[in-house]
C-alpha positions as CSV (number, residue, x, y, z in Angstrom):
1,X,-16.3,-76.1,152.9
2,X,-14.1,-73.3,154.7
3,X,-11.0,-75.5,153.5
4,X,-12.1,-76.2,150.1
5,X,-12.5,-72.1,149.5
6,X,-9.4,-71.8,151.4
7,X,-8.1,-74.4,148.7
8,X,-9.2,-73.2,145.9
9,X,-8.1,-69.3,146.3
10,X,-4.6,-70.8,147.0
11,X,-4.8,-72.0,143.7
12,X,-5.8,-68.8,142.0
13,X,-3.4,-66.6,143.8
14,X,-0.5,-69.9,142.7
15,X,-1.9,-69.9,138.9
16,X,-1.5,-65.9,139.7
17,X,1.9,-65.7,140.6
18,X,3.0,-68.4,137.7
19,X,1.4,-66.0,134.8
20,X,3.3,-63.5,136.1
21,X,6.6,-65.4,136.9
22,X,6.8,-66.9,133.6
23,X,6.5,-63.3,132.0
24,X,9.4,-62.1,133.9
25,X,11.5,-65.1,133.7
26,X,11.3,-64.5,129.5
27,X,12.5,-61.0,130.6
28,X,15.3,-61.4,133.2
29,X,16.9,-65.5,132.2
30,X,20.1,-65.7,130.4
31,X,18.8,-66.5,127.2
32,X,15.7,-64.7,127.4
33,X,16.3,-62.7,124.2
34,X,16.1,-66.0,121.9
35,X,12.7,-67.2,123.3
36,X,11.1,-63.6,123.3
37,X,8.8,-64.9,120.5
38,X,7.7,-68.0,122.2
39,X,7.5,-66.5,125.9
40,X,3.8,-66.2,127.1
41,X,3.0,-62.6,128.0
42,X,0.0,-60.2,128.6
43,X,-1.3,-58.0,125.8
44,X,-4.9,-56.4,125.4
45,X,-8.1,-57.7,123.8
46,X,-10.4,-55.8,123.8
47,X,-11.2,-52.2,125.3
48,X,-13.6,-49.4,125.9
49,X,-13.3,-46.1,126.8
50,X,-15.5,-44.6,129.1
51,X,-17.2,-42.2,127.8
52,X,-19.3,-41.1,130.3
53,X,-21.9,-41.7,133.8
54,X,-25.9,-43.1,133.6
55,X,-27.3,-43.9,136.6
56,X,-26.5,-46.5,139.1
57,X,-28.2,-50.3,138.8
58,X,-28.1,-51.5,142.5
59,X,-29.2,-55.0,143.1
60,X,-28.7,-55.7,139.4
61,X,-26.2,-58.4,137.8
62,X,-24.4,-56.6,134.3
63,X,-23.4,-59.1,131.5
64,X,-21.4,-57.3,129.0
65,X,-21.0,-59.1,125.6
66,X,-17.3,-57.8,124.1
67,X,-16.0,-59.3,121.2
68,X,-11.7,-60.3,121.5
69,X,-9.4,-59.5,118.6
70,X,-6.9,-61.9,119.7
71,X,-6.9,-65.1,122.2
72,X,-4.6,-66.5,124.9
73,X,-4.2,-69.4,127.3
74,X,-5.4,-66.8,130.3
75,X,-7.3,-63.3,130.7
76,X,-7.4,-60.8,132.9
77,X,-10.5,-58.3,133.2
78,X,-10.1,-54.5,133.7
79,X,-12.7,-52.5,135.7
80,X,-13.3,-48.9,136.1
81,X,-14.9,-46.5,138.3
82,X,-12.9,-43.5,136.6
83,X,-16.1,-41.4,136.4
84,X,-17.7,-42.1,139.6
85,X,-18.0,-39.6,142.3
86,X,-18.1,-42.4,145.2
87,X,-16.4,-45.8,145.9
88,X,-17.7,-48.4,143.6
89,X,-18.3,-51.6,145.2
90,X,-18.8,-54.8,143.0
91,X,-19.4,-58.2,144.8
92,X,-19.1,-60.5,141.5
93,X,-17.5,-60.2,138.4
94,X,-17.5,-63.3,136.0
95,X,-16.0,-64.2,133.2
96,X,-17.4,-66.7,130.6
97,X,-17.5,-67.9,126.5
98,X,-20.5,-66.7,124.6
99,X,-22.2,-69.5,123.5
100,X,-22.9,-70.0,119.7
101,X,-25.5,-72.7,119.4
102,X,-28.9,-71.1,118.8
103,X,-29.4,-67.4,118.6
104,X,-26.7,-65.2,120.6
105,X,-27.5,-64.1,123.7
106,X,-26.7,-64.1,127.5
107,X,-25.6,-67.6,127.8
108,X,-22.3,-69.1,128.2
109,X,-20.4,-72.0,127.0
110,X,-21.5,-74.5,129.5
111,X,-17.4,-75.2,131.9
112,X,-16.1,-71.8,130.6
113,X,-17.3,-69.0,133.3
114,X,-15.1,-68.6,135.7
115,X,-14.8,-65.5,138.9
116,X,-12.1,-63.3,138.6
117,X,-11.1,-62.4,141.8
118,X,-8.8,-58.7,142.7
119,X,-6.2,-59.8,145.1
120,X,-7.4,-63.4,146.3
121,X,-11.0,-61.6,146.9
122,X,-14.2,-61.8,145.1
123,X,-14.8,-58.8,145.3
124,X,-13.5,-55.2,144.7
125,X,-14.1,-51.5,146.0
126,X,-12.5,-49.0,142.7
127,X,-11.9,-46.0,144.5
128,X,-13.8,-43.0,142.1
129,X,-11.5,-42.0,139.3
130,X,-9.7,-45.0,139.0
131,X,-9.4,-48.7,137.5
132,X,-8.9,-51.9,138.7
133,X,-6.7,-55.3,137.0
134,X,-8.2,-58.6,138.4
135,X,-5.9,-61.7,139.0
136,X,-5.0,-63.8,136.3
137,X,-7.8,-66.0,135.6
138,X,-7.6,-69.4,134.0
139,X,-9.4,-69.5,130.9
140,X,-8.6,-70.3,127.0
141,X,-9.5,-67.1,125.2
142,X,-10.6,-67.8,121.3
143,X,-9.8,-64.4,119.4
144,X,-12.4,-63.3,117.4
145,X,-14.7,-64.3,119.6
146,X,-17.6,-63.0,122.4
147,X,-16.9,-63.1,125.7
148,X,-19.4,-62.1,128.5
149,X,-17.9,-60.1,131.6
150,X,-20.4,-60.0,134.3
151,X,-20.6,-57.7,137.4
152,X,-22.8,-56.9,140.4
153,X,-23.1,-54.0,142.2
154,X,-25.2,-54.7,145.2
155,X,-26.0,-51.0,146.4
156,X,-25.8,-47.5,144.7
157,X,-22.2,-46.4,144.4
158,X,-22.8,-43.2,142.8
159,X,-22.6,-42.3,138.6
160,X,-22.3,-45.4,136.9
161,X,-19.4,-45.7,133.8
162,X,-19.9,-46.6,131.2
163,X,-19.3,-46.5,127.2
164,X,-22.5,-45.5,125.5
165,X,-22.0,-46.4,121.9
166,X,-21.7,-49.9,122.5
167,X,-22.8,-50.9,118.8
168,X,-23.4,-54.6,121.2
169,X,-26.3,-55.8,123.0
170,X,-25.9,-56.4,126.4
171,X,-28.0,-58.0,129.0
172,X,-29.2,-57.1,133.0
173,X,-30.5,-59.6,135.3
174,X,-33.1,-58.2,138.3
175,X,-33.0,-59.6,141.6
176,X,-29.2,-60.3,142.9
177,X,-26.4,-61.7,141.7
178,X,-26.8,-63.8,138.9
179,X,-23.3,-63.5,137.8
180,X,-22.5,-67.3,137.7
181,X,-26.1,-67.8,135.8
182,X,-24.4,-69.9,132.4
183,X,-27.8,-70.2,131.0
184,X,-28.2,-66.4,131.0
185,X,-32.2,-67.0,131.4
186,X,-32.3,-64.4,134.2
187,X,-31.1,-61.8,131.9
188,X,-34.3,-60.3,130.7
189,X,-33.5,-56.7,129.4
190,X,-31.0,-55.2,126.9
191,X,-29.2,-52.6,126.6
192,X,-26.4,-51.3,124.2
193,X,-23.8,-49.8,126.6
194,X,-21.0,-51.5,128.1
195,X,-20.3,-50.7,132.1
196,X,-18.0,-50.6,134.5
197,X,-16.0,-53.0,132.0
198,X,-13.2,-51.6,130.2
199,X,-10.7,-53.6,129.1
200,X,-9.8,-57.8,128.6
201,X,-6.1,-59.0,128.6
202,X,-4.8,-62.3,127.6
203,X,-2.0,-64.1,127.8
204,X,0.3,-65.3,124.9
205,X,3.0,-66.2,123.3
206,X,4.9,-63.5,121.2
207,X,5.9,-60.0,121.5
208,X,3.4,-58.6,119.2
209,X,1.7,-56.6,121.8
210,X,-1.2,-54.3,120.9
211,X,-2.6,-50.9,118.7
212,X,-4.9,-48.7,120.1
213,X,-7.3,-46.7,117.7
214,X,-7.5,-43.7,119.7
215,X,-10.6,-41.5,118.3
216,X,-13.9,-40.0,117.7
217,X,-17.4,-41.7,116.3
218,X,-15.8,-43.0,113.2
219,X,-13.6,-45.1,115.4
220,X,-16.6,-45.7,118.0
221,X,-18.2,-47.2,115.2
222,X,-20.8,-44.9,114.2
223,X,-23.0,-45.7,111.1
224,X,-21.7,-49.4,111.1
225,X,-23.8,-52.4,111.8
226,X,-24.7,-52.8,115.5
227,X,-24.0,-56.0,117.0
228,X,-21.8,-57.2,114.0
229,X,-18.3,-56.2,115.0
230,X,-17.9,-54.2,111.6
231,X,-16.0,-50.6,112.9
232,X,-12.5,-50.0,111.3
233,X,-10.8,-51.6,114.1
234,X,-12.4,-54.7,114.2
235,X,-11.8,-54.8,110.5
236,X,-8.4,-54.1,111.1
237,X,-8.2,-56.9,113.5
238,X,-9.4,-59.5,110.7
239,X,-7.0,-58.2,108.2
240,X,-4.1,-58.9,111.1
241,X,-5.1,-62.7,111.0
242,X,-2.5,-63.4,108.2
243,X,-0.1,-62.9,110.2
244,X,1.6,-65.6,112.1
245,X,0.0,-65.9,115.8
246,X,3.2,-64.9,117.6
247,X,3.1,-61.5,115.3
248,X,-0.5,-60.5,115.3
249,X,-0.8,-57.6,117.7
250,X,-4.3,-57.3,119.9
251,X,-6.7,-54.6,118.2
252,X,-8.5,-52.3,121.0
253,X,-10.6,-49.4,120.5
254,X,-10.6,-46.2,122.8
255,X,-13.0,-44.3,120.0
256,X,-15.8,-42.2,121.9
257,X,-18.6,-41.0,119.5
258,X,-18.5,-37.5,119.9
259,X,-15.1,-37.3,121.6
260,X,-12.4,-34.5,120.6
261,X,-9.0,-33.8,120.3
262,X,-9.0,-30.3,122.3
263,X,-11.7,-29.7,124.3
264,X,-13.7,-32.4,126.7
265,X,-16.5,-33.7,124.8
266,X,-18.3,-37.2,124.9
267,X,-15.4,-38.0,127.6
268,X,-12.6,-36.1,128.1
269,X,-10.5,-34.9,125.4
270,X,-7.8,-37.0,123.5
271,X,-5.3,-35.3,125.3
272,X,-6.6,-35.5,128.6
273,X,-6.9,-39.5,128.4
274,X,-3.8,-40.8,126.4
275,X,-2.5,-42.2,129.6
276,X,-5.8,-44.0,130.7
277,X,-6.9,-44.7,127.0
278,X,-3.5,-45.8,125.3
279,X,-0.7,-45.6,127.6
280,X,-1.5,-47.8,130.5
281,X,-3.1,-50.3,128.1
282,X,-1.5,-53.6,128.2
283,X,1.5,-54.7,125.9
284,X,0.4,-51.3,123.7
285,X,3.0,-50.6,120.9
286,X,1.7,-48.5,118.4
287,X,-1.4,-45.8,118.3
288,X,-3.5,-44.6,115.4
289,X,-4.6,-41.1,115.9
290,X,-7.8,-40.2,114.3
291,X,-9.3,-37.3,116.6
292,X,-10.2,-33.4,115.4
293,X,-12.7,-33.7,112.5
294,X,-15.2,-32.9,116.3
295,X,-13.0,-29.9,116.8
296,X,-14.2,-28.5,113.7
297,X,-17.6,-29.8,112.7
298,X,-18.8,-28.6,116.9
299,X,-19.3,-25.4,118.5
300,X,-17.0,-23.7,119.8
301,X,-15.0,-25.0,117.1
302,X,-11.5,-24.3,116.9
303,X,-9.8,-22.3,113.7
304,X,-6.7,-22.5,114.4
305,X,-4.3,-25.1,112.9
306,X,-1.3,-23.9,115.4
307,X,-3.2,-25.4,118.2
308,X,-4.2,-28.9,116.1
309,X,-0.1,-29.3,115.6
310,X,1.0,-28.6,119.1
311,X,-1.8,-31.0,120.5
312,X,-0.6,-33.5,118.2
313,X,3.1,-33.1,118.9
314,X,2.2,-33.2,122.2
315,X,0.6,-37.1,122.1
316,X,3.5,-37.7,119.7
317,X,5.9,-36.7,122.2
318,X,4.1,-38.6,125.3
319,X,3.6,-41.7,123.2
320,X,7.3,-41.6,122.3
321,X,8.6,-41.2,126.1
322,X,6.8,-44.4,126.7
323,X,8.4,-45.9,123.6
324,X,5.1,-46.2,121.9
325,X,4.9,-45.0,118.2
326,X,2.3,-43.3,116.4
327,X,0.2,-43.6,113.0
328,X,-1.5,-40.2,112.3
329,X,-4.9,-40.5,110.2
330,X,-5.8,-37.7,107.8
331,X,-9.7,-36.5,108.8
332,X,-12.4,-37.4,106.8
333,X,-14.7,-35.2,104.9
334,X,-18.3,-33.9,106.1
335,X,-19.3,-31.9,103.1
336,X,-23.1,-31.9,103.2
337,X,-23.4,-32.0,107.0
338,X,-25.0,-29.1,108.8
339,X,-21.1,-28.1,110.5
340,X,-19.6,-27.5,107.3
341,X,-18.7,-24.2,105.9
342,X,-15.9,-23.5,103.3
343,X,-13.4,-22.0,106.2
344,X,-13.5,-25.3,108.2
345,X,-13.0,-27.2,104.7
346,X,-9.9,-25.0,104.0
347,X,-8.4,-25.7,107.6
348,X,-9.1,-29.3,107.3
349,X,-7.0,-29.7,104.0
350,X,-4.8,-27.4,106.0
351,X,-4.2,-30.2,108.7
352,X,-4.5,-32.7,106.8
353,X,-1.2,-31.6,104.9
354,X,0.4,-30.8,108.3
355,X,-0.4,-34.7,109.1
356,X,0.9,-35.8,105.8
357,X,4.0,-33.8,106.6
358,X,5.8,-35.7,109.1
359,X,4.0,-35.1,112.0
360,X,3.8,-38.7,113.4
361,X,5.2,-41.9,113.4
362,X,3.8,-42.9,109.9
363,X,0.7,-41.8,108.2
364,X,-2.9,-43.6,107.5
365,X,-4.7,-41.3,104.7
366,X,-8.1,-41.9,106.0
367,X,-9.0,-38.5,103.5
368,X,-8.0,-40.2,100.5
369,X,-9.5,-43.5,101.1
370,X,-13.2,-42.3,101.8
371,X,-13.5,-38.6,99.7
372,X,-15.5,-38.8,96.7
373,X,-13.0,-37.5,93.8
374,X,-15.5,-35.4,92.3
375,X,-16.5,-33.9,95.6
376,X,-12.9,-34.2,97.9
377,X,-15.1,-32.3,100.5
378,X,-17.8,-35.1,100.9
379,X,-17.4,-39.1,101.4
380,X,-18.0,-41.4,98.6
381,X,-22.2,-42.5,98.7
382,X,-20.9,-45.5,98.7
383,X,-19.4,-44.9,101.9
384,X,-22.1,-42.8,103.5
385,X,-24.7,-44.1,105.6
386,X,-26.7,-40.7,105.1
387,X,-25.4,-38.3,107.8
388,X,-22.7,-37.2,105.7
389,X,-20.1,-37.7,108.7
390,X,-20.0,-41.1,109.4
391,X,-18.9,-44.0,107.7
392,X,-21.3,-47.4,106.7
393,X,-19.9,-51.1,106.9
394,X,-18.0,-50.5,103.4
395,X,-16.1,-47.1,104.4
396,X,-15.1,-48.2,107.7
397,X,-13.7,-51.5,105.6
398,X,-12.1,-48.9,103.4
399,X,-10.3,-47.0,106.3
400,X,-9.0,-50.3,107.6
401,X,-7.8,-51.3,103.9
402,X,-6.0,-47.6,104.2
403,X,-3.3,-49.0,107.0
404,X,0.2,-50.3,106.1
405,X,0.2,-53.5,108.3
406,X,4.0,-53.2,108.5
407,X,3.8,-50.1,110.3
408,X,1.6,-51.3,113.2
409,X,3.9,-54.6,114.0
410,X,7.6,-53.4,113.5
């Protein structure tokens, strides 16, 4: 037994070090620049920002349900800790295809769930503040499709992160680690956050890469259908299909409902997690920016558009150094919501011109697709699930309509 485990993590750390030689061979071979589009290489999935701590689930097995936006011949699964106080110590994490007979739920494709293992081991401590990138892990990744990422934490680690607006179900199993469960029946409870899990890469062919929707609670997802992968960005990702495979970026979302562009929030500010959000993401080569309506709408708000311009040249500027570019989305109205008042109306035309005005990379007018013309300063009703802020199945289709495809995959 000692030499078949032996066995098989020489073969992990060998299928390992082949993902990432043949990546750097495309790079580095004489030649290399005619098979760029055909050359397998990592790009992101799927993602979620945390977005803040709930309590630890000692002795409790995790199985996230994330849905992929593009597929690949390998994954790799991206773990955080980044808002625990303590070490965070996970003895399993699992990786396995949803499985679509019957109703959805915790069980996996019978032969897909594998263990990821973090250098050769099965498991990993994530120091607190910090991610961690498990080994390559051999498993063909449909896009458009659920995947379930299980973890165990055996004993209380401290705060556990999480995303709290999953918009997904997700499942907990009592009693040790049921990670390798594929029948899911030990996963009794729900819940609708994701944790500890914060990000999927695959590995492709192409040079696609990915976009990051970097934002607030429209981009979480807010007023869309829960558990039917309907935000903008998923949307988005649908609309990407027509491309050819080898040109169709990854779509991941780093939107945190109440998040803002400013001031720490839900999570920390838009400025303060660029790099962990969008810039260490895999493959990422363009950003759209939709963050500020918060800074507005929320106490203290801010009134001055000086301060709106310099945070935004600021990402612009970042974004650029690491040769990323950048779509700027108007804001949306909230006419009728209880944080209006004229003044903030006046400054959000305000920045919304400043955004129209060169400010970025290129421009998605997020305003114009969702404002009722009769009323600029509130949403269409046939956008509005009710709230006057947020945007239903048929707005957040209308903010993905509102992108120019050419400028996310130049």
């Amino acid at each position: 037994m000692v030499h078949l485990a032996r066995a098989h993590g020489m073969r992990r750390r060998c299928f390992a070090v082949l993902a990432l030689t043949l990546v750097s061979t495309a790079a580095t071979s004489p030649g290399a620049s005619t098979r760029q589009e055909t050359a397998p290489r990592w790009t992101g999935t799927w993602e979620a920002a945390p977005s803040g701590t709930a309590p630890a689930l000692p002795g409790v097995s995790i199985r996230n349900v994330v849905h992929t936006s593009v597929g690949g011949s390998a994954a790799r699964i991206r773990v955080t800790n980044r808002l625990g106080t303590a070490p965070l110590r996970l003895d399993a994490v699992t990786v396995a295809l949803r499985r679509k007979d019957g109703p959805a739920g915790p069980g996996a494709v019978p032969g897909s769930l594998r263990a990821a293992t973090f250098g050769g081991e099965s498991s990993v401590t994530v120091p607190a503040g910090q991610d961690r990138v498990s080994d390559p892990v051999r498993l063909r990744v449909p896009a458009d499709a659920d995947l379930l990422v299980s973890v165990y934490t055996p004993i209380a680690s401290g705060p556990a992160t999480y995303h709290r607006t999953a918009l997904q179900t997700s499942y907990l199993a009592e009693g040790g680690n049921r990670t390798a469960d594929t029948e899911g029946t030990a996963y009794t409870k729900t819940v609708s956050h994701w944790y500890y899990a914060t990000g999927v890469d695959v590995l492709r062919p192409g040079t696609a890469g990915s976009v990051v929707a970097l934002g607030d609670a429209v981009t979480d997802g807010t007023g869309s259908t829960a558990g039917a992968d309907r935000r903008w960005p998923d949307v988005l990702s649908r609309r990407l299909r027509a491309l050819p495979v080898s040109r169709r970026p990854g779509v991941l979302n780093a939107g945190i409902s109440g998040n803002r562009l400013l001031l720490d929030g839900v999570g920390p500010s838009a400025l303060a997690r660029l790099d962990a959000d969008v810039l260490s993401r895999t493959g990422v080569r363009t950003v759209v920016l939709l963050e500020g309506a918060g800074d507005l709408r929320r106490a203290p708000s801010r009134t001055d558009a000086g301060a709106f311009v310099r945070a935004y040249r600021t990402l612009v500027s970042r974004a650029h150094a690491r040769g990323v570019r950048v779509v700027g989305a108007t804001l949306t109205p909230f006419g009728g919501h209880s944080g209006w008042t004229p003044a903030r109306e006046r400054l959000r035309h305000e920045i919304n011109g400043l955004i129209r005005g060169g400010l970025f990379d290129a421009v998605a007018d997020f305003d114009a697709a969702v404002r009722d013309p009769a009323r600029p300063e509130r949403l269409r009703v046939a956008y509005d699930p009710g709230d006057h802020v947020h945007l239903n199945d048929a707005g957040m289709q209308a903010l993905a309509d509102a992108i120019d495809l050419a400028e996310l995959v130049r």
